[in-house]
C-alpha positions as CSV (number, residue, x, y, z in Angstrom):
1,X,-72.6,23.6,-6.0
2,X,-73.5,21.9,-3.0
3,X,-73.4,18.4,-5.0
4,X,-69.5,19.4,-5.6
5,X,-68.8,20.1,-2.3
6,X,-70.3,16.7,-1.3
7,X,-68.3,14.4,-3.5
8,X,-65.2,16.5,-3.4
9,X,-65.3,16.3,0.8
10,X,-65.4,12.1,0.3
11,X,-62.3,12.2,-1.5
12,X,-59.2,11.0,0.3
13,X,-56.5,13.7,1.9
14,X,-53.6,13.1,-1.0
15,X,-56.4,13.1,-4.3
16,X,-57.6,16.2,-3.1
17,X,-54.0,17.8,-2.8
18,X,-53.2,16.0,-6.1
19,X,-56.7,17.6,-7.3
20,X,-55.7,21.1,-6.6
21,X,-52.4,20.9,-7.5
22,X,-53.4,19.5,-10.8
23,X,-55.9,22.7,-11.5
24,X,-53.1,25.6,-10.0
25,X,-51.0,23.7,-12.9
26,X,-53.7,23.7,-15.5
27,X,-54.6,26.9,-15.0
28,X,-51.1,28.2,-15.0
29,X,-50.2,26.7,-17.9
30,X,-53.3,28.2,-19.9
31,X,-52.6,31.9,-18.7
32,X,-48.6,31.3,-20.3
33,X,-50.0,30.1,-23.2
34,X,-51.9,33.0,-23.3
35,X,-49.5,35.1,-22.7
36,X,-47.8,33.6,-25.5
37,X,-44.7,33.2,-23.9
38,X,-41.7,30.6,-24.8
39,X,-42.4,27.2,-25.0
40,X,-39.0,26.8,-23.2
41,X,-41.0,27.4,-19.6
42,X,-44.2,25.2,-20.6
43,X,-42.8,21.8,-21.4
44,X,-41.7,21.4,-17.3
45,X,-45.2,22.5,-16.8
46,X,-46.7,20.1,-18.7
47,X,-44.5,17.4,-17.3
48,X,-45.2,18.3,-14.0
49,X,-49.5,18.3,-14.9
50,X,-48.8,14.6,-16.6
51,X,-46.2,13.5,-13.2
52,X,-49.2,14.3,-10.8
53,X,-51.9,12.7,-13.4
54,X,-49.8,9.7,-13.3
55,X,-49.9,10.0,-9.5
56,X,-53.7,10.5,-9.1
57,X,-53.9,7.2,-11.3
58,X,-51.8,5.2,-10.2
59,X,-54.9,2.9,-8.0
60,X,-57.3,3.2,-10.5
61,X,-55.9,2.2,-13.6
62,X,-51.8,1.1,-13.5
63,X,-51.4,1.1,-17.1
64,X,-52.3,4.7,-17.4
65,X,-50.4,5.7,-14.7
66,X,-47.2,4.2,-16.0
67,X,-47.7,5.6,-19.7
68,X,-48.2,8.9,-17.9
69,X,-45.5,8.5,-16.2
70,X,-43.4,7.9,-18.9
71,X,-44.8,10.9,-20.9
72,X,-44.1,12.9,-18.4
73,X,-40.2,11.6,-17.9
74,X,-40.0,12.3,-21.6
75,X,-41.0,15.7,-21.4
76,X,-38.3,16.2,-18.5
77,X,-35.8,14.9,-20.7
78,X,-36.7,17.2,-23.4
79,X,-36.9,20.0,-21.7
80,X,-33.8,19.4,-20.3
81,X,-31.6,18.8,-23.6
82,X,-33.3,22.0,-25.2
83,X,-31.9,23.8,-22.0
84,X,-28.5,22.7,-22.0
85,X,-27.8,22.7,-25.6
């Protein structure tokens, strides 16, 4: 635990808000699905996991960052049309 601790404490001030926003999201998402409910309220969920993915890469490995990025607009966009029509 204490190993943990240590490299999570030399992480920068954004990655680790982009670190536990990214878990409260995972974690979230996995208690819905659980729950079984509509996929109607887990697409924007999984958009928004993929948007701060593409955030947390976007130093390390551009590429990546940008496909994520992309997925992510996607899944807005689908979301979106499957609300309004």
């Amino acid at each position: 635990m204490n190993r943990i601790a240590t490299i999570f404490s030399k992480k920068k001030g954004y990655k680790k808000v982009l670190f536990i926003l990214g878990i409260i999201c995972s974690l979230s998402i996995i208690v819905l699905a659980i729950m079984q409910l509509p996929v109607d309220v887990l697409e924007p969920l999984v958009g928004v996991l993929m948007l701060i993915q593409s955030l947390g890469y976007w130093k390390k490995n551009r590429n990546l960052a940008i496909f994520s990025l992309l997925v992510a607009l996607f899944i807005f966009f689908v979301a979106i049309t499957k609300f309004v029509f």
